[in-house]
N, C-alpha and C positions, 0 to 999 in steps of 0.2 A: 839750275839752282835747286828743283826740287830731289833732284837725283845728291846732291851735299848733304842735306837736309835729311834725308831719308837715313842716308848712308850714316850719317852719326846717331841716329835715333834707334837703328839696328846697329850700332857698334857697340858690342855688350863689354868688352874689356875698358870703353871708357865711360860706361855707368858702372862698373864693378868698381872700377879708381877711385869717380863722386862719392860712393856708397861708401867703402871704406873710410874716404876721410872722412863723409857725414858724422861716421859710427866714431870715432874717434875724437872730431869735435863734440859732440853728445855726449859722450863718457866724462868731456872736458867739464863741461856744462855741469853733469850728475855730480862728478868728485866735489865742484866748487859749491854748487848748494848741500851736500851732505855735509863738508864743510863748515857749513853754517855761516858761508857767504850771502849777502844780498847778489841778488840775477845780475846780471851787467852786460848789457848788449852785446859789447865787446866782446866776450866772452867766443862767441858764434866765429870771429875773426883772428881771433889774438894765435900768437907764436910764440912756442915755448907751452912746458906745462906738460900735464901728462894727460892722456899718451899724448904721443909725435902722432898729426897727422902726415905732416908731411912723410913721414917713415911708413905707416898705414898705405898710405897713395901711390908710392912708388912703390913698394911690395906688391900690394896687387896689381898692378899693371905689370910689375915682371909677372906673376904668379899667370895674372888670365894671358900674356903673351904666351911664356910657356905653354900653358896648354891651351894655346888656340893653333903655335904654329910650329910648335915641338919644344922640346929641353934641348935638343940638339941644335935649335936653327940659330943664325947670325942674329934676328931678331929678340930672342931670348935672353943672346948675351949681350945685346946693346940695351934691351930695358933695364938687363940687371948690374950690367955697369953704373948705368943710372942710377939706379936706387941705390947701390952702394955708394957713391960717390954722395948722392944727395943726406942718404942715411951718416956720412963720416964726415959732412960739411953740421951739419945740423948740431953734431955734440962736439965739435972741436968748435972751428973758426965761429960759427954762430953764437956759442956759447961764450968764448972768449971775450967776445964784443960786450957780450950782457955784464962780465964779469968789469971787463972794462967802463962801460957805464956805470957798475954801481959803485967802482972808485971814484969815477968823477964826479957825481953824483954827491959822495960824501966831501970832495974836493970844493965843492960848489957850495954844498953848508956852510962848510968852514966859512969861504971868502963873503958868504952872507951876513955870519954871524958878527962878522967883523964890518961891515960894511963897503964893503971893495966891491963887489959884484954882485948882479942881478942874472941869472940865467935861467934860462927854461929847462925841467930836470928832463936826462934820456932815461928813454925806455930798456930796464934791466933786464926783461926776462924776453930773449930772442931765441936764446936755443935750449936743448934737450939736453937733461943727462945721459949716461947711455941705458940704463931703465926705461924711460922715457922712448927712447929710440926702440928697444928693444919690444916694448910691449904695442908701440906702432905698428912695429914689421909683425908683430903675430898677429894682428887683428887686419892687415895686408894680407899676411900669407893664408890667413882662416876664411876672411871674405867667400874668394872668388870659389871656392871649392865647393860651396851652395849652389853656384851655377854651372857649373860644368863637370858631366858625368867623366 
């Protein structure tokens, strides 16, 4: 157990991933109080918004894979499949969903207004524009290059 423990504690490509998303939740955080947002806990967890951590996280994990075990090796092109996959989930299907929430959403006023139904409102903002995505994977792909010569 203490050899698990060790072994993720020195596994620098997955504190390079944490780091990144940190950095991208934080930027989330800064945009929203420049803003002139009140803080919102949430804020630290929430999806959607700019940047995309998730696009940040998965960029750097291909980026330190890469250079921990080549551009050339199978590992390389399976994190960056990854990330592409997760980076084109995030601004389509993700996004689509929010967009669909915020019809129902206005679907659900209506039948308020009128007094037909009561519903609990969903949550609109799930995914990323490709902006959003875009400026994730650079703060992905900028990360890990601080740590590896």
């Amino acid at each position: 157990m203490i050899g698990f423990w060790q072994g993720v504690f020195n596994n620098r490509a997955f504190w390079i991933t944490l780091l990144a998303w940190a950095i991208a939740q934080g930027l989330k955080i800064t945009i929203g109080l420049a803003q002139g947002k009140k803080f919102n806990f949430y804020w630290i967890l929430r999806t959607g918004g700019m940047p995309s951590a998730h696009s940040a996280a998965v960029a750097a994990l291909a980026m330190s894979v890469g250079k921990e075990t080549g551009f050339s090796s199978a590992y390389f092109a399976l994190a960056t499949i990854f990330a592409l996959i997760t980076m084109f989930d995030a601004q389509t299907w993700r996004r689509s969903i929010g967009v669909q929430a915020r019809v129902l959403n206005r679907m659900i006023d209506d039948f308020q207004e009128k007094g037909k139904i009561e519903e609990a409102r969903m949550k609109e903002l799930v995914g990323h524009t490709p902006i959003e995505v875009f400026f994730g994977a650079l703060i992905g792909l900028v990360t890990p290059l601080f740590f590896y010569k």
